[in-house]
ModelCIF file with pLDDT and N, C-alpha, C, O atoms, coordinates in Angstrom:
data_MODEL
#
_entry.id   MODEL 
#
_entity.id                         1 
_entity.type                       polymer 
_entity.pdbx_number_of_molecules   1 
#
_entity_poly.entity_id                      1 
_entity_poly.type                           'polypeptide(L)' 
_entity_poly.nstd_linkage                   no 
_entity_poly.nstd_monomer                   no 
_entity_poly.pdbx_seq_one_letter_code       
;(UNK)(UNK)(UNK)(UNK)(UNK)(UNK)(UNK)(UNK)(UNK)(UNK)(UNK)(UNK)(UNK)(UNK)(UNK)(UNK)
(UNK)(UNK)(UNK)(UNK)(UNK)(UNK)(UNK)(UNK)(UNK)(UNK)(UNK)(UNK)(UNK)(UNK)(UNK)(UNK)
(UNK)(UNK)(UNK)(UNK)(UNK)(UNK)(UNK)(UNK)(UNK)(UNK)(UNK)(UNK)(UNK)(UNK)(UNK)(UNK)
;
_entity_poly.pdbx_seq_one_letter_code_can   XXXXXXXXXXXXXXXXXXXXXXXXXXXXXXXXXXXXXXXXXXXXXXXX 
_entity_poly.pdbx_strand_id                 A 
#
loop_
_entity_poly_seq.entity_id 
_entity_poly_seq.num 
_entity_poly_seq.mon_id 
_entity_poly_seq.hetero 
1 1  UNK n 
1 2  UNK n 
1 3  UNK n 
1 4  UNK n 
1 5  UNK n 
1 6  UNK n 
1 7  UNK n 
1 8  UNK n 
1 9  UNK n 
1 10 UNK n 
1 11 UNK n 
1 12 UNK n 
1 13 UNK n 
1 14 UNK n 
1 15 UNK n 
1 16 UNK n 
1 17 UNK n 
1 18 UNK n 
1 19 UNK n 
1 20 UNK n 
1 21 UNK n 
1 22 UNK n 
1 23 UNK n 
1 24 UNK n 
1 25 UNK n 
1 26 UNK n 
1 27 UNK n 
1 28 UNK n 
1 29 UNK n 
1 30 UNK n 
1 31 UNK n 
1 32 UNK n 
1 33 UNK n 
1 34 UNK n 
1 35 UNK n 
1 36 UNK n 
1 37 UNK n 
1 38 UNK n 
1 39 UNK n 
1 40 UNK n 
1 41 UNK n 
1 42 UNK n 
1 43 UNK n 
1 44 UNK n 
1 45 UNK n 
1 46 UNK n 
1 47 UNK n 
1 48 UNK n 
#
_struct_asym.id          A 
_struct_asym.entity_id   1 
#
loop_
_ma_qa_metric.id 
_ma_qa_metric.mode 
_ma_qa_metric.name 
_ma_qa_metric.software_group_id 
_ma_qa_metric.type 
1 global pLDDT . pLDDT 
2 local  pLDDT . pLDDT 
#
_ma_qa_metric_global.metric_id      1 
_ma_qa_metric_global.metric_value   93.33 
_ma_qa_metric_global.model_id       1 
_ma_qa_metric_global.ordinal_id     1 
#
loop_
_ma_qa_metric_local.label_asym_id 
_ma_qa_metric_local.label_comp_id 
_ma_qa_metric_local.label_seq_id 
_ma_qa_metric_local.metric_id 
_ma_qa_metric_local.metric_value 
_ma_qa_metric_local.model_id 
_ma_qa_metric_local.ordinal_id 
A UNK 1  2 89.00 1 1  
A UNK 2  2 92.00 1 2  
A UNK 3  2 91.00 1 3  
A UNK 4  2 94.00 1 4  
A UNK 5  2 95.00 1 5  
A UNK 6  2 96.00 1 6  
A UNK 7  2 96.00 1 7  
A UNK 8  2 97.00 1 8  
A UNK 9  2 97.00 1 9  
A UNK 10 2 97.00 1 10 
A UNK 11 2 97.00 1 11 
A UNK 12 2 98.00 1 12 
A UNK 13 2 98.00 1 13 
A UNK 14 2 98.00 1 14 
A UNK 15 2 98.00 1 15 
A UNK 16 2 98.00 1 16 
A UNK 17 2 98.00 1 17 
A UNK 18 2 98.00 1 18 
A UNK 19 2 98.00 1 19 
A UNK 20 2 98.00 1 20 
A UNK 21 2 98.00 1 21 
A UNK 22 2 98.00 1 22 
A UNK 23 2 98.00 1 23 
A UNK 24 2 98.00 1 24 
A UNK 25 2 97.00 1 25 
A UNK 26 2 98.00 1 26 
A UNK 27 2 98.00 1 27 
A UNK 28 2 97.00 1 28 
A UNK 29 2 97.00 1 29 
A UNK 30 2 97.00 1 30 
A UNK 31 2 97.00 1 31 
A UNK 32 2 97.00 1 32 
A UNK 33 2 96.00 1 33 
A UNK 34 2 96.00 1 34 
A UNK 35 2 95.00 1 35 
A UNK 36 2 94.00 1 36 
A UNK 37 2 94.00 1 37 
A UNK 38 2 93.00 1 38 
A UNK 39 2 91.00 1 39 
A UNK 40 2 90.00 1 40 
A UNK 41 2 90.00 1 41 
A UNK 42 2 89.00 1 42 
A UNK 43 2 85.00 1 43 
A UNK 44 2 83.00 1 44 
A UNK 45 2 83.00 1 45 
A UNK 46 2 81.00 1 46 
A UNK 47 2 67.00 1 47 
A UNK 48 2 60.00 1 48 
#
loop_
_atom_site.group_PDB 
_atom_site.id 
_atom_site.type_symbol 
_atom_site.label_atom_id 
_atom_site.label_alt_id 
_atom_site.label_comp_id 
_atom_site.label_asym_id 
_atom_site.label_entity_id 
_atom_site.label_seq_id 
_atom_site.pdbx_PDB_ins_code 
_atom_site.Cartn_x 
_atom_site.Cartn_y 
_atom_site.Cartn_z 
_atom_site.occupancy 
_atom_site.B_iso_or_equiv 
_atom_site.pdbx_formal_charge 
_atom_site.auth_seq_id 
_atom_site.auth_comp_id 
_atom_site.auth_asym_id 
_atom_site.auth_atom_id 
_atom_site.pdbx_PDB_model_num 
ATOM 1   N N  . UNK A 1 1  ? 114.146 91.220 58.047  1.00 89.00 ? 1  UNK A N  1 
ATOM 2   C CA . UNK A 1 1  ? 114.743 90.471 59.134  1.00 89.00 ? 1  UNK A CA 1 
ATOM 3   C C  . UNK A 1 1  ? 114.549 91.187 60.480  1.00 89.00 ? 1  UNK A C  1 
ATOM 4   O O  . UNK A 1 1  ? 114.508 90.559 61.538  1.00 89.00 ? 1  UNK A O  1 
ATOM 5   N N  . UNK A 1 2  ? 114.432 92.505 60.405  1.00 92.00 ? 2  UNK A N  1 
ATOM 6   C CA . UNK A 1 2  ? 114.472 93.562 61.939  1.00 92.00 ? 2  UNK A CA 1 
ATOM 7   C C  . UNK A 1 2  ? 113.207 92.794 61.767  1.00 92.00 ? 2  UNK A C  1 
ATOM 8   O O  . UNK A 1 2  ? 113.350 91.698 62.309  1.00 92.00 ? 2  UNK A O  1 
ATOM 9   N N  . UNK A 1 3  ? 112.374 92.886 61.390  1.00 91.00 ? 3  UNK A N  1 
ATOM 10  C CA . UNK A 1 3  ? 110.428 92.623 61.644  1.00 91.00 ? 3  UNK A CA 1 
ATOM 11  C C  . UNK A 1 3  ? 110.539 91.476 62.445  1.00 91.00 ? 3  UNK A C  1 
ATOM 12  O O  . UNK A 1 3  ? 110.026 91.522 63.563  1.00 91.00 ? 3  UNK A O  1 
ATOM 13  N N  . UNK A 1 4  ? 111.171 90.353 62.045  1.00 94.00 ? 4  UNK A N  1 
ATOM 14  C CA . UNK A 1 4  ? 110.918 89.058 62.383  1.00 94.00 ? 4  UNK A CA 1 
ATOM 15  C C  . UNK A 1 4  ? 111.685 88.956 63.415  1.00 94.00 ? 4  UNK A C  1 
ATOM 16  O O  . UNK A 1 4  ? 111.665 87.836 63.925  1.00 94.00 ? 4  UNK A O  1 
ATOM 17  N N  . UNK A 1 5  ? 112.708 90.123 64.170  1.00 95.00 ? 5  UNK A N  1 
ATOM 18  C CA . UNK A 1 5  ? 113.740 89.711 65.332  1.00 95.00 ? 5  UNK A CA 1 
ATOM 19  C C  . UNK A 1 5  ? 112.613 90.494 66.437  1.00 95.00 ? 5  UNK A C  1 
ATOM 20  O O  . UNK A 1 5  ? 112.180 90.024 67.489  1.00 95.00 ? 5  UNK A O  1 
ATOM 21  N N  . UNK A 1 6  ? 112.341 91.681 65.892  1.00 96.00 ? 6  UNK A N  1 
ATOM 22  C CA . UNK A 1 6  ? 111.126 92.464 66.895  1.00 96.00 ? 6  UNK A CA 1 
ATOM 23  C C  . UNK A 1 6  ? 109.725 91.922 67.038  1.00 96.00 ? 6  UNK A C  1 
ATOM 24  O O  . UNK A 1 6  ? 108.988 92.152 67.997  1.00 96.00 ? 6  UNK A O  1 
ATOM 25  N N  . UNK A 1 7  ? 109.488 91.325 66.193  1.00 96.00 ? 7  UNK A N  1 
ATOM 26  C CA . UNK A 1 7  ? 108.240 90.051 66.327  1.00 96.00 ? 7  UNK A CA 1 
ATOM 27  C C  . UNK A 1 7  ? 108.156 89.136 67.509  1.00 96.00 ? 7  UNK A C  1 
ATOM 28  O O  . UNK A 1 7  ? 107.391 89.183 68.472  1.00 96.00 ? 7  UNK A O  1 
ATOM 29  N N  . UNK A 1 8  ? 109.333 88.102 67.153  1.00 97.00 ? 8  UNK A N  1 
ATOM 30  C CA . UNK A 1 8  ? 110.003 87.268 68.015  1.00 97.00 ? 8  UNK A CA 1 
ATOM 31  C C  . UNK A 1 8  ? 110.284 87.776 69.560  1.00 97.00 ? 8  UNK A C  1 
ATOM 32  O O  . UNK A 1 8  ? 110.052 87.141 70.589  1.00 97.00 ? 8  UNK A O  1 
ATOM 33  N N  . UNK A 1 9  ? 110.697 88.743 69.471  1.00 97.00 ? 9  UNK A N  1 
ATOM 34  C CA . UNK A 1 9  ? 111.179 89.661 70.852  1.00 97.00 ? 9  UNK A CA 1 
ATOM 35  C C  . UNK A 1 9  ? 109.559 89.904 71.375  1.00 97.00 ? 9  UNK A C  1 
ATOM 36  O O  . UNK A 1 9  ? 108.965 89.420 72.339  1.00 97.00 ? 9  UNK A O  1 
ATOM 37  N N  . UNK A 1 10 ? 109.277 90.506 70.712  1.00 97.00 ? 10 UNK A N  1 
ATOM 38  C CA . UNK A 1 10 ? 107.540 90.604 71.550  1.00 97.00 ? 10 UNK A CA 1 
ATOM 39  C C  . UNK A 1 10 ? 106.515 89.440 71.880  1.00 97.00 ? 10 UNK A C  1 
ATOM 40  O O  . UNK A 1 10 ? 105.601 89.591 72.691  1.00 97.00 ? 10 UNK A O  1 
ATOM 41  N N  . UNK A 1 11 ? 106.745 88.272 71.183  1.00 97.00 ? 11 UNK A N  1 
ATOM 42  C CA . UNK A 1 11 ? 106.376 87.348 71.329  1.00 97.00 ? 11 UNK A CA 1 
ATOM 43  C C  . UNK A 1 11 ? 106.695 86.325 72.573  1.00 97.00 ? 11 UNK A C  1 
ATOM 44  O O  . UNK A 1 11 ? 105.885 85.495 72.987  1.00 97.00 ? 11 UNK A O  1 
ATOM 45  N N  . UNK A 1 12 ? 108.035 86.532 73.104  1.00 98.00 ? 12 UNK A N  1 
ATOM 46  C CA . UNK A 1 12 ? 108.537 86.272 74.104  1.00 98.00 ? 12 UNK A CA 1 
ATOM 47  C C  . UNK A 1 12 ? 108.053 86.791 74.879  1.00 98.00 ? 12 UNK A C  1 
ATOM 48  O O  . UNK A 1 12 ? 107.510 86.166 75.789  1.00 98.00 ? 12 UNK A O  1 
ATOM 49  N N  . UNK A 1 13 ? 108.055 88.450 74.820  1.00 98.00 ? 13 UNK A N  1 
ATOM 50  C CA . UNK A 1 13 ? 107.746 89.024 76.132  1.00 98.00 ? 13 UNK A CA 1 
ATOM 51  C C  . UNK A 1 13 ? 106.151 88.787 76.592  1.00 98.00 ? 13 UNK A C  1 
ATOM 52  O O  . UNK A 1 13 ? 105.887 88.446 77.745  1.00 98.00 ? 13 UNK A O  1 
ATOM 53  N N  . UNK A 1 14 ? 105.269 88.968 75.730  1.00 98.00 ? 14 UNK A N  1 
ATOM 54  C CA . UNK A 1 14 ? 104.101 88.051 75.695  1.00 98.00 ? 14 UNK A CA 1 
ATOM 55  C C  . UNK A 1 14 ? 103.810 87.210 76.419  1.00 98.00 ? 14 UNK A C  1 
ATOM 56  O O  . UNK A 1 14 ? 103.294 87.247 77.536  1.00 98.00 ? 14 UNK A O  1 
ATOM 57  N N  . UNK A 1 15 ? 104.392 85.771 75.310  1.00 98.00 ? 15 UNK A N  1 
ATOM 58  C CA . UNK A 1 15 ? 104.612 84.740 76.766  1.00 98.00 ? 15 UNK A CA 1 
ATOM 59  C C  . UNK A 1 15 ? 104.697 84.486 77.755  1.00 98.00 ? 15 UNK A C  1 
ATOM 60  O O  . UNK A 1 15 ? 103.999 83.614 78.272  1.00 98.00 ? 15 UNK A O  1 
ATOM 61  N N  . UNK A 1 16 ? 105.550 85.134 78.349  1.00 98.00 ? 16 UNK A N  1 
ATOM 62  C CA . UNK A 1 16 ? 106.052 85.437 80.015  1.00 98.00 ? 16 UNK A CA 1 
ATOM 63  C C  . UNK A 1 16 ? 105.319 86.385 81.134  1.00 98.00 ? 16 UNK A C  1 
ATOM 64  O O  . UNK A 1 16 ? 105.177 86.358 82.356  1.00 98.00 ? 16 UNK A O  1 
ATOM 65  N N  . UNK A 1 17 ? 104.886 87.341 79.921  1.00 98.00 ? 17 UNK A N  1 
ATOM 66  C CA . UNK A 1 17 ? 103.611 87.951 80.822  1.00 98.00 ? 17 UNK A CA 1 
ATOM 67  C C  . UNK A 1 17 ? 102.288 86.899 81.083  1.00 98.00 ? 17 UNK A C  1 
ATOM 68  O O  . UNK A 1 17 ? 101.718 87.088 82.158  1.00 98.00 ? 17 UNK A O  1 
ATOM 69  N N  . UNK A 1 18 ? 101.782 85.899 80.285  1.00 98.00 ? 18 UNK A N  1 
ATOM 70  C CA . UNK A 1 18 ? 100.682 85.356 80.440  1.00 98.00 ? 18 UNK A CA 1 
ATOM 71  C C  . UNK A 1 18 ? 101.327 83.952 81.456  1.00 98.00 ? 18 UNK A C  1 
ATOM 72  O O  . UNK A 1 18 ? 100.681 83.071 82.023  1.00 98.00 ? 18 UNK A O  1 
ATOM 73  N N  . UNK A 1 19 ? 102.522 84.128 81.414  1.00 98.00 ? 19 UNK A N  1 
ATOM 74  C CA . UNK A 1 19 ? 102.802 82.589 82.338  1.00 98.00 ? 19 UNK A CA 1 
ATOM 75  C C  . UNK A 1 19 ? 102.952 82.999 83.654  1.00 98.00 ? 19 UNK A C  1 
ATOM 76  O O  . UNK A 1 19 ? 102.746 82.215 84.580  1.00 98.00 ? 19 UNK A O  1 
ATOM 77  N N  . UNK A 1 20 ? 103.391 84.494 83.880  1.00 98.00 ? 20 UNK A N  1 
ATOM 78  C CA . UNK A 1 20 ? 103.481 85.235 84.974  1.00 98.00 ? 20 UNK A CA 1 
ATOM 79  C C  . UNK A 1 20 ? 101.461 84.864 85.594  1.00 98.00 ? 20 UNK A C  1 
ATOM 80  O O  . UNK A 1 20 ? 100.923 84.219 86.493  1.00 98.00 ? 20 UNK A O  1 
ATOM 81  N N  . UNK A 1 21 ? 101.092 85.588 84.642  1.00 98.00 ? 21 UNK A N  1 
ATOM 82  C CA . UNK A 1 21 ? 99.718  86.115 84.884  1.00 98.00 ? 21 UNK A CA 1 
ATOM 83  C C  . UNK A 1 21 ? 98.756  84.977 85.495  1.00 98.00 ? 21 UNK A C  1 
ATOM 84  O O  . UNK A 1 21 ? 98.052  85.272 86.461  1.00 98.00 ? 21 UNK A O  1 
ATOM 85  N N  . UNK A 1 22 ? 98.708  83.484 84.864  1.00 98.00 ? 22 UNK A N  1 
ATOM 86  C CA . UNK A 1 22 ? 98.477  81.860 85.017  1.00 98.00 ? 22 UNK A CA 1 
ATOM 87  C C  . UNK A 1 22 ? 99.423  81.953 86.488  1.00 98.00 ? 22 UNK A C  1 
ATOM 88  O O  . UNK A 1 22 ? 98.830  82.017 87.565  1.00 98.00 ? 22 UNK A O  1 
ATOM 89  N N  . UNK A 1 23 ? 100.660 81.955 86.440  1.00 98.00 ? 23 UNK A N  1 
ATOM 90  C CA . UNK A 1 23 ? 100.881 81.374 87.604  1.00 98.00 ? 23 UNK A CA 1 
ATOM 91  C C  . UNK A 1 23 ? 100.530 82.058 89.297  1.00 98.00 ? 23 UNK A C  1 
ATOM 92  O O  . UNK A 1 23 ? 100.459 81.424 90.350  1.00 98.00 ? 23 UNK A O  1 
ATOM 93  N N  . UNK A 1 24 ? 100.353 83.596 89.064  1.00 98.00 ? 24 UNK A N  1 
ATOM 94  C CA . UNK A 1 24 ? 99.850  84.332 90.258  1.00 98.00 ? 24 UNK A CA 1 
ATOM 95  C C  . UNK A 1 24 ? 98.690  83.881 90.386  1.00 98.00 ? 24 UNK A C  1 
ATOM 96  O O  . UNK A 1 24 ? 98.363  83.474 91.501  1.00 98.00 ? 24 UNK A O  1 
ATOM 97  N N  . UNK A 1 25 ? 97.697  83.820 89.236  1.00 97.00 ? 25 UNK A N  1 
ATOM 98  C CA . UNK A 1 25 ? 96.232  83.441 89.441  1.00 97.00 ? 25 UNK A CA 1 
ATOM 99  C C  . UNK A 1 25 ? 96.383  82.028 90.088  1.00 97.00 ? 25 UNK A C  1 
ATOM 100 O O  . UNK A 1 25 ? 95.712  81.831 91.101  1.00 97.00 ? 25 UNK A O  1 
ATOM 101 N N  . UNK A 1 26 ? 97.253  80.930 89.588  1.00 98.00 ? 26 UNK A N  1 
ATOM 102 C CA . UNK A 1 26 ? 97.446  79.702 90.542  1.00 98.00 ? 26 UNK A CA 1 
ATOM 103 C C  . UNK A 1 26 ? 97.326  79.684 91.880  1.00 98.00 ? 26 UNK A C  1 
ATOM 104 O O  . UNK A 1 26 ? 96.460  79.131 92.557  1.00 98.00 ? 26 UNK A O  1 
ATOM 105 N N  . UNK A 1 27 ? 98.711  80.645 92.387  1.00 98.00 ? 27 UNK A N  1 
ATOM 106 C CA . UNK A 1 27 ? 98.925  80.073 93.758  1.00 98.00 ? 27 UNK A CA 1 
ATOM 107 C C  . UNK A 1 27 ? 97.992  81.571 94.309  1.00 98.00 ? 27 UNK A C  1 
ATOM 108 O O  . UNK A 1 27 ? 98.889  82.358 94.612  1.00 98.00 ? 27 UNK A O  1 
ATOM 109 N N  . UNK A 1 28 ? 97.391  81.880 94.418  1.00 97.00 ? 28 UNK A N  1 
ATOM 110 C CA . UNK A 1 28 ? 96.551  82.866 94.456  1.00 97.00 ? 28 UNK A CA 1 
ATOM 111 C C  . UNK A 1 28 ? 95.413  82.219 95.115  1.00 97.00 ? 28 UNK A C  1 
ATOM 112 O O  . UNK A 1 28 ? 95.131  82.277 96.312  1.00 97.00 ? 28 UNK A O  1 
ATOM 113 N N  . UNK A 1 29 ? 94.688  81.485 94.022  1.00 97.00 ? 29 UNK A N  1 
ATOM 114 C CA . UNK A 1 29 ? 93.932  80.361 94.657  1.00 97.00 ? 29 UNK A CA 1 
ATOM 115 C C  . UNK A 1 29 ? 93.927  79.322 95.625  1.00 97.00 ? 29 UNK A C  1 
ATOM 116 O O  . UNK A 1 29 ? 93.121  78.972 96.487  1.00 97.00 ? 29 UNK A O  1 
ATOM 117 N N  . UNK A 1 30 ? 95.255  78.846 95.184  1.00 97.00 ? 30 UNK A N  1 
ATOM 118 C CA . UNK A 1 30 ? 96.117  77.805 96.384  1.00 97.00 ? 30 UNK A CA 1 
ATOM 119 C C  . UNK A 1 30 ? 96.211  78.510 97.603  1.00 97.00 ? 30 UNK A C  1 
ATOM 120 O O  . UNK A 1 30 ? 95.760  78.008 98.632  1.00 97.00 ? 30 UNK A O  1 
ATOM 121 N N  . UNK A 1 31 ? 96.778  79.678 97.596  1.00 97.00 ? 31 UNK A N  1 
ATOM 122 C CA . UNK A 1 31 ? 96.724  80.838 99.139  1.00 97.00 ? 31 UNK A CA 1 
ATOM 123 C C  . UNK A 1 31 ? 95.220  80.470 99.899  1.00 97.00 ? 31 UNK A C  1 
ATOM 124 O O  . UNK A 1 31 ? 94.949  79.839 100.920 1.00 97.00 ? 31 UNK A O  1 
ATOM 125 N N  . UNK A 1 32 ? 94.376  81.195 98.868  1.00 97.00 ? 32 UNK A N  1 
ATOM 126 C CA . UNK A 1 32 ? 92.983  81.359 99.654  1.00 97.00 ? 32 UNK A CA 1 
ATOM 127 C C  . UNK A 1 32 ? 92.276  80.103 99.488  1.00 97.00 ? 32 UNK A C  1 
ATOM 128 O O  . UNK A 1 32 ? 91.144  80.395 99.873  1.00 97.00 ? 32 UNK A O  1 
ATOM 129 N N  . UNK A 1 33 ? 92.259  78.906 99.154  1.00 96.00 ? 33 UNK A N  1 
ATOM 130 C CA . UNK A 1 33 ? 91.861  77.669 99.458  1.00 96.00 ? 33 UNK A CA 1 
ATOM 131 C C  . UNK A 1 33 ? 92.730  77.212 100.522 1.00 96.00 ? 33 UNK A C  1 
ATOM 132 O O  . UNK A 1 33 ? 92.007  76.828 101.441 1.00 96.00 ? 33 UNK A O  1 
ATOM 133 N N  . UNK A 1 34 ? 93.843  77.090 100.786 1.00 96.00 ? 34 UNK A N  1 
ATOM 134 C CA . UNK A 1 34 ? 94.476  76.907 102.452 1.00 96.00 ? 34 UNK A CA 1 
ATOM 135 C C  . UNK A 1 34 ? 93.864  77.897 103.501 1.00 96.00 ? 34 UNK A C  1 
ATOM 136 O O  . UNK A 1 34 ? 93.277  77.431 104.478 1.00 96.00 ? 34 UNK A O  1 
ATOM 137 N N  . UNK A 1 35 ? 93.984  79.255 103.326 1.00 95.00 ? 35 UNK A N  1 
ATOM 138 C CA . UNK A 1 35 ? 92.915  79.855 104.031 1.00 95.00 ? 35 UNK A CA 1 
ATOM 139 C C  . UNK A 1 35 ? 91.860  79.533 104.561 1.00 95.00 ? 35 UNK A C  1 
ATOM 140 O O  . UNK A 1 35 ? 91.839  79.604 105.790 1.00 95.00 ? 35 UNK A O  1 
ATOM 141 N N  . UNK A 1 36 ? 90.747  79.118 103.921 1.00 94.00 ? 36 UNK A N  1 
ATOM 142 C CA . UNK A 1 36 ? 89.318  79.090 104.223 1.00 94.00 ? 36 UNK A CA 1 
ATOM 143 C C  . UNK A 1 36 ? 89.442  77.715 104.644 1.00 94.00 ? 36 UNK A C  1 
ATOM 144 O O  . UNK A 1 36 ? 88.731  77.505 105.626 1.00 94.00 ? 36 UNK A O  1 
ATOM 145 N N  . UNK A 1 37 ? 90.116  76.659 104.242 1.00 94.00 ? 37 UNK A N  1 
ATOM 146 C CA . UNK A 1 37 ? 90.386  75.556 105.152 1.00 94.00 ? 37 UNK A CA 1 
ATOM 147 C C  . UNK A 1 37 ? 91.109  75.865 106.671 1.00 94.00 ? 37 UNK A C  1 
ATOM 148 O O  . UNK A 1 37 ? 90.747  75.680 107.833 1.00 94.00 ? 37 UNK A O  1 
ATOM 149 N N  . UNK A 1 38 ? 91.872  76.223 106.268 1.00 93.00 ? 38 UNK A N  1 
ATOM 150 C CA . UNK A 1 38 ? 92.280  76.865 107.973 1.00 93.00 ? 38 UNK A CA 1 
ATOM 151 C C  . UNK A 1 38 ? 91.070  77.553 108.657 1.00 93.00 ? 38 UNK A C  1 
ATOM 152 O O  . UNK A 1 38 ? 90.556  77.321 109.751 1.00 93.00 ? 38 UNK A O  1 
ATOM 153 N N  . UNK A 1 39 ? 90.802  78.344 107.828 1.00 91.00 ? 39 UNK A N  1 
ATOM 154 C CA . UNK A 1 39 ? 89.662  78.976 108.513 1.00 91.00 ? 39 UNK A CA 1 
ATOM 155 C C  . UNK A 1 39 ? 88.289  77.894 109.096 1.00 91.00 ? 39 UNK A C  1 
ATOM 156 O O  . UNK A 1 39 ? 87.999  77.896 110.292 1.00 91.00 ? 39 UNK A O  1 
ATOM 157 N N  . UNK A 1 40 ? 87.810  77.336 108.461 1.00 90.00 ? 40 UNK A N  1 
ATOM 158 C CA . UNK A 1 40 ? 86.411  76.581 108.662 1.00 90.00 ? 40 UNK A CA 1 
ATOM 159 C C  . UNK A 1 40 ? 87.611  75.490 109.716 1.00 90.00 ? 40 UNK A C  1 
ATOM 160 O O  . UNK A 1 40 ? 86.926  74.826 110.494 1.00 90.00 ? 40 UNK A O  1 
ATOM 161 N N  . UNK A 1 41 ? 88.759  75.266 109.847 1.00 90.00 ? 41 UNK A N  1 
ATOM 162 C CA . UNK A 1 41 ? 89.164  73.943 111.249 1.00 90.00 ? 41 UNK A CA 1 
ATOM 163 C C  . UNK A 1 41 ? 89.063  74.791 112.079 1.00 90.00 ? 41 UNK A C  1 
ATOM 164 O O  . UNK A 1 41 ? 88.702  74.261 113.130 1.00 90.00 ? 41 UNK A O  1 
ATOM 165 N N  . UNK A 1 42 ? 89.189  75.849 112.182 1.00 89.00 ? 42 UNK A N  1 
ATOM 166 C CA . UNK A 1 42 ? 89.253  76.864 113.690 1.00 89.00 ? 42 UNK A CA 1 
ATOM 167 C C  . UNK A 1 42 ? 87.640  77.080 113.526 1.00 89.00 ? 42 UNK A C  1 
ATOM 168 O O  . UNK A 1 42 ? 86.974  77.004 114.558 1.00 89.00 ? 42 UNK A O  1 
ATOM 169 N N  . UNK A 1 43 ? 87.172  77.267 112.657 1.00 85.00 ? 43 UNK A N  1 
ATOM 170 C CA . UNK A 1 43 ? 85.486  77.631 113.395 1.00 85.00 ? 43 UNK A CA 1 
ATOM 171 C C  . UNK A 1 43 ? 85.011  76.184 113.515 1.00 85.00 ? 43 UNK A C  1 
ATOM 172 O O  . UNK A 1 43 ? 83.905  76.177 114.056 1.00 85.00 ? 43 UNK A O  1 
ATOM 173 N N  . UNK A 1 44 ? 85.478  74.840 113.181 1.00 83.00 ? 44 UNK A N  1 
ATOM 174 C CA . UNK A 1 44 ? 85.322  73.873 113.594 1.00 83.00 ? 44 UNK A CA 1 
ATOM 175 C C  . UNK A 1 44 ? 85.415  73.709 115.508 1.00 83.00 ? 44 UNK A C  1 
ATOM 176 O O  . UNK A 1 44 ? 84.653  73.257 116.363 1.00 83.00 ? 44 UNK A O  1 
ATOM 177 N N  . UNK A 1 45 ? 86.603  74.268 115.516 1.00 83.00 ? 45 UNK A N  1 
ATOM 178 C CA . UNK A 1 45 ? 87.172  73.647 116.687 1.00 83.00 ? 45 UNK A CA 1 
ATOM 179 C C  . UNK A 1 45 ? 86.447  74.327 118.351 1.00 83.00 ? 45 UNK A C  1 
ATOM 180 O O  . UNK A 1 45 ? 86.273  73.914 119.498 1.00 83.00 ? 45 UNK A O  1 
ATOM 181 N N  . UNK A 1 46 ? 86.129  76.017 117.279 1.00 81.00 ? 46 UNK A N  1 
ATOM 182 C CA . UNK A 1 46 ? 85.409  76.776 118.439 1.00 81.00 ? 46 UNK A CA 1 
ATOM 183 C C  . UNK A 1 46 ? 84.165  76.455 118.449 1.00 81.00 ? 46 UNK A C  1 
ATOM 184 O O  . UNK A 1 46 ? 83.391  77.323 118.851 1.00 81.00 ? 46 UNK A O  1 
ATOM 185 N N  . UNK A 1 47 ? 83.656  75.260 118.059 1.00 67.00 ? 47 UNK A N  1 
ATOM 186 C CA . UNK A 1 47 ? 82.014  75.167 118.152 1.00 67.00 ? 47 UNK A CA 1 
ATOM 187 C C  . UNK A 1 47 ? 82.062  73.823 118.842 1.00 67.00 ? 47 UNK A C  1 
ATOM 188 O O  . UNK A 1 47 ? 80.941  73.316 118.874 1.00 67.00 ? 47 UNK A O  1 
ATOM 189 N N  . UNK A 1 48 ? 82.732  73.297 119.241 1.00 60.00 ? 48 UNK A N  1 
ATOM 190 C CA . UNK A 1 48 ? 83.182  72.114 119.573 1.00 60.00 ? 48 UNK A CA 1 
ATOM 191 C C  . UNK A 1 48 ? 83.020  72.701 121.631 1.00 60.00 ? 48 UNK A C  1 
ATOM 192 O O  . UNK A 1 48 ? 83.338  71.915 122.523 1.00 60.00 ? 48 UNK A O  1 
#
C-alpha cells in the first residue's frame, strides 16, 4: 500500500511539472508572437 501511495504521489507531481512545462512553452510563444507583430507594425509604420 506505501508503493501505491508513493507511486500516486509521484505521479501527481509529474503531472504538474509537464502542465507547468506545456503551459510556459504556451504563453511563451503567445509573448513572442505579440512581439514580432508589434514589432513588424512599427517597422511598418517607419517605412511609411
Amino acid at each position: 500500500m506505501a508503493f501505491l501511495n508513493s507511486f500516486v504521489e509521484y505521479l501527481i507531481v509529474m503531472i504538474v511539472i509537464v502542465a507547468v512545462s506545456f503551459l510556459g512553452g504556451f504563453l511563451g510563444k503567445k509573448f513572442r508572437d505579440n512581439k514580432d507583430k508589434k514589432a513588424e507594425m512599427t517597422a511598418e509604420n517607419q517605412g511609411e
